[in-house]
C-alpha positions in Angstrom: 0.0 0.0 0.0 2.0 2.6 -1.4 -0.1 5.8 -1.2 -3.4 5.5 1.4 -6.4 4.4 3.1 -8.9 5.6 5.7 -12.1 6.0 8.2 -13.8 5.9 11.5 -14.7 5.3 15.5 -12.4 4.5 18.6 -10.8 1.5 20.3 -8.0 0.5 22.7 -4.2 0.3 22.4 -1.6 -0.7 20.2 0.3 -3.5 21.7 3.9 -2.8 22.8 4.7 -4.7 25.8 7.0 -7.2 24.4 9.4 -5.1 22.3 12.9 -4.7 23.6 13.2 -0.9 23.1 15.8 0.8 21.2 15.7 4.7 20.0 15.4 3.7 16.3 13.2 0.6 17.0 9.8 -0.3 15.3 7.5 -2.8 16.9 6.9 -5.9 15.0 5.9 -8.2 17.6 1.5 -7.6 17.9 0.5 -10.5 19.7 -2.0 -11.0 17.0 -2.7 -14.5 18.4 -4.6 -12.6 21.2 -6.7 -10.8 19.3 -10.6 -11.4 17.9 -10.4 -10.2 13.9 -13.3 -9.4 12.1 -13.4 -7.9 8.7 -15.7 -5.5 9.8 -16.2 -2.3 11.5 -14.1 0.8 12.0 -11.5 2.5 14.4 -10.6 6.4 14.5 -8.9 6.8 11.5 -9.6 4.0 9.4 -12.9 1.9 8.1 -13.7 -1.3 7.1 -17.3 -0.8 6.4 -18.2 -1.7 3.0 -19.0 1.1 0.5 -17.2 3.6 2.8 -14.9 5.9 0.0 -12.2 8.4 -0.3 -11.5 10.2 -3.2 -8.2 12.4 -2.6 -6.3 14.5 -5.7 -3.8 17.2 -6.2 -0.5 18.4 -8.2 2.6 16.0 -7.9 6.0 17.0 -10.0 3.0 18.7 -12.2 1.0 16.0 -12.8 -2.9 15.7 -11.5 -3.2 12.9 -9.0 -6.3 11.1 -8.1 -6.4 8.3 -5.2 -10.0 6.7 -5.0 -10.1 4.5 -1.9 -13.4 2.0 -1.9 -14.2 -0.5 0.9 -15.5 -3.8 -0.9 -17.9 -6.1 0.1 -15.3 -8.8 -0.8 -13.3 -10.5 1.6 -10.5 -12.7 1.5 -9.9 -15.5 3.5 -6.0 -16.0 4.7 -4.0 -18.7 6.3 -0.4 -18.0 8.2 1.2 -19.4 11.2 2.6 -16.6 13.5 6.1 -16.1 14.9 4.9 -18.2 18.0 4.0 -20.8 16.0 0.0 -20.4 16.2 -1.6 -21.4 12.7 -4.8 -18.4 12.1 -7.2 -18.5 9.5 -8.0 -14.8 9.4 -11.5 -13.5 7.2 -9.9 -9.8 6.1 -12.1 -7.2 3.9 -10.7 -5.8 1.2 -10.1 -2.3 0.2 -9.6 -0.8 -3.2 -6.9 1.9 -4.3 -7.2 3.3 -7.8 -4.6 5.7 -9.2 -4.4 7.6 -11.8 -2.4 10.9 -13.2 -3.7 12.9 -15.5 -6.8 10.6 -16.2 -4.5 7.7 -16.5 -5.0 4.7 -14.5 -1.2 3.9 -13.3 -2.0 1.6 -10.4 -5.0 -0.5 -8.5 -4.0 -2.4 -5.3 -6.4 -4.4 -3.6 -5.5 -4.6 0.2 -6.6 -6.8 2.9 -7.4 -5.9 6.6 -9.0 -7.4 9.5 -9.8 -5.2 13.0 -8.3 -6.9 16.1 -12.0 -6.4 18.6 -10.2 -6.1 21.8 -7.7 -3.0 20.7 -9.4 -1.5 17.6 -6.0 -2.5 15.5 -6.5 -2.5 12.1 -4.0 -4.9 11.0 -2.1 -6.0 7.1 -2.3 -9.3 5.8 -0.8 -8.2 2.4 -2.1 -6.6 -0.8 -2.7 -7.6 -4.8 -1.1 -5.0 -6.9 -1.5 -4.4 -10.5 0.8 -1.8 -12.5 -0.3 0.4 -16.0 0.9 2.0 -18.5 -0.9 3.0 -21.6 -3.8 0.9 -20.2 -2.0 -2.8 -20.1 -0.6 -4.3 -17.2 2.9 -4.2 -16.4 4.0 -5.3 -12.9 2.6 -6.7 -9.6 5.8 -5.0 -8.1 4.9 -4.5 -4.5 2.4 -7.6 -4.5 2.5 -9.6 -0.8 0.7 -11.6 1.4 1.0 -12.8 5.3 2.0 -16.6 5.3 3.6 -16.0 1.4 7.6 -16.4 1.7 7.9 -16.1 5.9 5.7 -12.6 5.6 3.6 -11.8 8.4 0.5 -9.1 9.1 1.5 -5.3 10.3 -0.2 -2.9 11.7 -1.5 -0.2 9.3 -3.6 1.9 12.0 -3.5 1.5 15.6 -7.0 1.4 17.7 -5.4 4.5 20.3 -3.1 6.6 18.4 -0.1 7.1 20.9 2.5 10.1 20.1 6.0 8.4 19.0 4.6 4.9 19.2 6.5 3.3 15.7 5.3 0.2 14.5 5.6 -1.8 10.8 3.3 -1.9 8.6 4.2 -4.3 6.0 6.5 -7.4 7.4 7.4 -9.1 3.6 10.8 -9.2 2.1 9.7 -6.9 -0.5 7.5 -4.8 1.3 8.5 -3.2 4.7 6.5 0.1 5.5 6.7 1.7 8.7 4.6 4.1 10.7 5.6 6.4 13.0 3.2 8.7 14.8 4.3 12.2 15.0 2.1 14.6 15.9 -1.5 14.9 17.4 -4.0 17.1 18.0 -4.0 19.1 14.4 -6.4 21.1 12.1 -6.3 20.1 9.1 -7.7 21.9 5.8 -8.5 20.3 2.3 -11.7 20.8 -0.8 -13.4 18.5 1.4 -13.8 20.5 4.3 -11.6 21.5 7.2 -10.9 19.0 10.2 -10.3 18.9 14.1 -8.4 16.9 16.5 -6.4 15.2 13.2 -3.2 13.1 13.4 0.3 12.6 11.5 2.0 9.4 10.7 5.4 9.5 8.9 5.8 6.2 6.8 9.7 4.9 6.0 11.2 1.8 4.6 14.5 0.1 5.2 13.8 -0.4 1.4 14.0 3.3 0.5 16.4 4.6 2.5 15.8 8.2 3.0 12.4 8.3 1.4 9.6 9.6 3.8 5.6 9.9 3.4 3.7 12.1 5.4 0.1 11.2 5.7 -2.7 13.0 8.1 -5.7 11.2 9.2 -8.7 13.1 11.1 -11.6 11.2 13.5 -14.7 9.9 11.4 -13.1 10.5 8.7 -9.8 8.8 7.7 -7.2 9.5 5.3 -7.1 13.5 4.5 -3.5 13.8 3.5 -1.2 12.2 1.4 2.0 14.6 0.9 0.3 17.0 -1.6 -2.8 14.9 -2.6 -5.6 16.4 -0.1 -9.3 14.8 0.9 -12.0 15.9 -2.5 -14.6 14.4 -1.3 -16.0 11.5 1.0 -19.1 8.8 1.2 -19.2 7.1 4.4 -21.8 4.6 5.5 -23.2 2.8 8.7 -21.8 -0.4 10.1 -23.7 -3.4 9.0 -24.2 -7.1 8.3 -23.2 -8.0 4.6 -22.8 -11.1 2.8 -19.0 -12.7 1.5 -18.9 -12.4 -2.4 
C-alpha cells in the first residue's frame, strides 16, 4: 500500500509490551494471536465498512493525482502461522486503491485488513497490486501476502493513536512500511472540508532509505493527506451485516 487508506470510531491500544526498546526501534511483535479479527467495523482513523470511500487529488511534479479508496464487500480469507508458531485463519475485507495521473489509470492495489475487537487495531495481511501504462498491465511490483515467503501481518492503523509509538506496517521481504506517529491534535484543511483533532503518521522503509511519506488522518473521517494529494470528497456509511462475495 503505497499511497493511502482511511475512516472511522475509537478502540483500545496498540500492543507494545514485548518489544525490547531501542531509539530507532519499530514494533513488530502484535501478539496478534490474542486478538478477535473481524473484517468489519471501523476504528478512528480507518474503516472497514463496505462502501465507505475516499476520493483524494492534487498536483505531484505537475502531474494531477487522483487516489479513490473504496471498501469492498469482498473479503478474503488467509492462512499464516505466526512467529509463536500459532496457525490463524483470518477472514480480512478488502479495500480498493485506484490511481491515476492525468486521467490515466497507473496503479489499483487491492489490500486486505482485519480489526483486532479487543484493541481497535487495524492490522495488514498483504495486498494484490497491479501496475499500467498506456492501459496494459505491467507489474505486480509491490504484490505480498502474510503466510507467502515467511511474511507476516503489520499494523496499518492502531485502535489508540499514541505520540511516537512506531510500529511496521508491511512485514514481507519486498514490502516493509513503517509508521511512525508524529504529531496529534491538528487542524487540518483540504476541498473536502476543514478538520479537528487530526493526526500525523510519517511512513519509511528500510527499502528506501531516506524516502519519507507524510500522511494526516482526522476522526470519522480517515485518510485527509497524502503529501500533496488532499481529501476531495467522502461517502461514508453505517456499520452493517453483509454477505462474503
Amino acid at each position: 500500500m503505497k499511497r493511502t487508506i482511511g475512516t472511522a470510531i475509537f478502540a483500545a491500544a496498540l500492543t507494545l509490551p514485548s518489544l525490547a526498546w531501542s531509539e530507532d526501534a519499530f514494533t513488530t511483535d502484535f501478539r496478534i494471536e490474542d486478538c478477535e479479527l473481524e473484517a468489519d467495523g471501523r476504528n478512528a482513523y480507518f474503516s472497514l465498512v463496505p462502501g465507505d470511500q475516499l476520493v483524494l487529488s492534487g498536483e505531484d511534479d505537475g502531474e494531477e493525482v487522483v487516489v479513490q479508496i473504496t471498501v469492498l464487500q469482498q473479503k478474503r480469507t488467509i492462512t499464516f502461522t505466526t512467529e509463536r508458531g500459532k496457525r490463524l485463519r483470518v477472514k480480512t475485507r478488502v479495500v480498493e486503491e485506484r490511481e491515476t495521473v492525468d486521467d490515466e489509470l497507473v496503479e489499483v492495489s487491492r489490500n486486505y485488513f482485519a480489526r483486532c475487537d479487543q484493541t481497535g487495531d487495524i492490522f495488514y495481511f498483504g495486498e494484490a497490486v497491479d501496475i499500467y501504462e498506456d492501459g496494459e498491465i505491467v507489474s505486480h511490483d509491490g504484490a505480498w501476502l502474510a503466510g507467502i515467503g515467511g511474511a507476516q501481518p503489520g499494523v496499518i492503523m492502531p485502535g489508540s493513536y499514541l505520540l511516537g509509538a512506531r510500529y511496521f506496517q508491511e512485514r514481507a521481504s519486498g514490502a516493509m512500511d513503517r509508521g511512525e506517529n508524529t504529531a496529534m491534535g491538528l487542524t487540518i484543511t483540504t476541498p473536502a472540508g476543514t478538520f479537528h483533532d487530526c493526526v500525523e503518521i510519517i511512513e519509511t522503509s528500510p527499502l528506501e532509505p531516506g524516502h519519507e511519506s507524510l500522511k494526516h488522518y482526522c476522526p470519522g473521517i480517515g485518510l485527509v493527506q497524502d503529501n500533496d494529494v488532499l481529501l476531495e470528497e467522502f461517502d461514508l456509511h453505517r456499520d452493517g451485516d453483509d454477505e462474503d462475495k
